[in-house]
C-alpha positions, 0 to 999 in steps of 0.5 A: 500500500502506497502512502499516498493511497489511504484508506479512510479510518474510522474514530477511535479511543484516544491514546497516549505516548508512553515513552519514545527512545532518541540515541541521542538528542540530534538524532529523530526517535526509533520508537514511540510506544502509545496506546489507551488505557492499561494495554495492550500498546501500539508501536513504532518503529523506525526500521519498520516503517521504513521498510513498510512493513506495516500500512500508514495509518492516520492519526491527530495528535494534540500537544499544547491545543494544537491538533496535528495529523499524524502518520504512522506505520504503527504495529498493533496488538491485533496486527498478523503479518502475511506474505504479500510480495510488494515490488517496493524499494524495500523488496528490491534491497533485499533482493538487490542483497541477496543475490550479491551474498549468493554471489559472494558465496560461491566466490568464497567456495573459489578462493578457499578451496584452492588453499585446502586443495592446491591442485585447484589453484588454477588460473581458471579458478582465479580469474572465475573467483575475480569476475564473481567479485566484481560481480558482486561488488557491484551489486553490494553498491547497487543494493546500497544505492537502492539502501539510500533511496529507500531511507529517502523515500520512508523518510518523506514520511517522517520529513519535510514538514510533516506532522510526524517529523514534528513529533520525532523531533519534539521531546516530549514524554507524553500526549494524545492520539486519536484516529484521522482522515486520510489524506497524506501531508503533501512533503510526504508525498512522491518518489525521489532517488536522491534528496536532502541528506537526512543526518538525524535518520539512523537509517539514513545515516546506515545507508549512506556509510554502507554506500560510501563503504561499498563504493571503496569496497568495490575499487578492490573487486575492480582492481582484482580483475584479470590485467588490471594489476599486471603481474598480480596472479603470477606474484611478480606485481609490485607489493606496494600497489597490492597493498594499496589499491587491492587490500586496504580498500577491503579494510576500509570498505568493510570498516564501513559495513562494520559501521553501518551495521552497528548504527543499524543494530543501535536503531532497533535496540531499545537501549544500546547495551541491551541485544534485542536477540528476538527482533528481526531487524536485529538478527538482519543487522547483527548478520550483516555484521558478522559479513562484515567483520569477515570481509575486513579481516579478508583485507587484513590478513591479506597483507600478510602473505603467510595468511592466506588460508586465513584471508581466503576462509574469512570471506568464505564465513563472512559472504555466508553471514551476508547470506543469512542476513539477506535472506533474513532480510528478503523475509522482512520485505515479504511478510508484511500487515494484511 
């Protein structure tokens, strides 16, 4: 469902905000608990309404005399998530992901292999491992781009002028809420592929780390090609060129995805110390980190020569966990509120 395409809500009880969590005070809330009476609580959640997994609903909120509609994909007590396959933008990151881990996969099986058995280490095998990983590197910065474009596009929700955006950015420990129309604030409508940065949105801030991290990532998988570094397959190229142009691009960019994923962990958490193990947004950003751990370390060990049985098996684990977490991810996108 379109945020521009609202069905017409009937009157309800008045609600009140409990309690909201803000990491920080420059930075818009990740969740706002409100609700009528004793329980149960309606929720918001910043990752989830960014990747729509529950429809827009209206609401007017009153603060200080003032009445405000409000929009909010908000979970309720008697919501149950079915498949609902949605080509949005939420879709196609999880599958831009998945199909760039699944070729990230078999580029690990490429790499490590030959060290368990030297007599597949073949120029066939290397130059198949190369192409696989620029491949895949460039998916990883299409589905970061398309990351992005997403934060942008749920953010218009929550920015521009909207309503919502006034209550993210207000700190406030309480007020009422009570059922809209259906007509959507006019900022919050449309469509853009690139827009005003939204720095105080963690999951714009993610995006954009994971996009800057994915575009240094993808200079290592261009500069692994066949030719691009002469000498680089028959060990005879220069260690200093290797070393910049090939690894620490790999320690930078999966820095960058280290980076990116505990911003995305930060958001769903409740409080920063405290795992939220159950959530799914979390086991997504908490996988996407093990990848990334493993692909960092991949570019560490890898100026060291005596550690490539290390390097090699270090992309093998850390292109599995990026699987785990974009299928994780794929699952998110499809089940989503009847």
């Amino acid at each position: 469902m379109s945020v521009s395409s609202l069905p017409t809500m009937q009157p309800a009880k008045a609600a009140v905000i409990h309690s909201h969590r803000q990491l920080h005070p420059r930075l818009s809330p990740t969740h706002l608990v409100f609700g009528a009476g004793p329980g149960p609580h309606d929720e918001w959640q910043s990752r989830r309404a960014r990747k729509g997994r529950y429809a827009p609903r209206a609401r007017r909120i009153q603060d200080g005399g003032k009445e405000e509609t409000v929009f909010l994909r908000v979970k309720e007590a008697e919501h149950h998530l079915k498949p609902h396959l949605t080509l949005d933008i939420s879709w196609w990151v999880a599958v831009a992901f998945t199909f760039g881990s699944a070729v990230w996969v078999v580029n690990g099986f490429l790499v490590w292999f030959p060290v368990l058995r030297p007599q597949l280490d073949t120029t066939s095998f290397s130059y198949a491992a190369a192409a696989l990983a620029f491949i895949g590197g460039t998916v990883f910065e299409i589905g970061s781009y398309l990351m992005v474009v997403e934060a942008l596009d749920r953010g218009r929700e929550t920015n521009f002028g909207t309503a919502l955006s006034r209550v993210l950015h207000r700190r406030r420990a309480a007020g009422t809420v009570s059922e809209a129309g259906d007509e959507m604030p006019e900022g919050a409508k449309g469509f853009v592929w690139w827009g005003r940065p939204l720095w105080h949105d963690m999951g714009y801030d993610a995006a954009i780390v994971q996009l800057c991290a994915a575009s240094v990532f993808w200079v290592a998988t261009l500069t692994g090609l066949p030719g691009v570094i002469p000498g680089f397959y028959s060990e005879t190229s220069s260690t200093a060129i290797v070393d910049v142009f090939y690894w620490t691009p790999q320690v930078v960019g999966g820095t960058g995805f280290i980076l990116s994923s505990v911003i995305l962990l930060l958001e769903v958490q409740r409080k920063w110390y405290l795992p939220r193990v159950l959530d799914l947004g979390w086991q997504i950003a908490f996988w996407n980190l093990v990848g990334a751990v493993g692909f960092t370390l991949c570019g560490a060990l890898g100026y060291a020569s005596s550690q490539t049985y290390e390097s090699d098996l270090s992309t093998f684990w850390g292109s599995w966990a990026f699987l785990i977490g974009s299928v994780l991810q794929l699952f998110e996108a499809t089940y989503r509120d009847s």
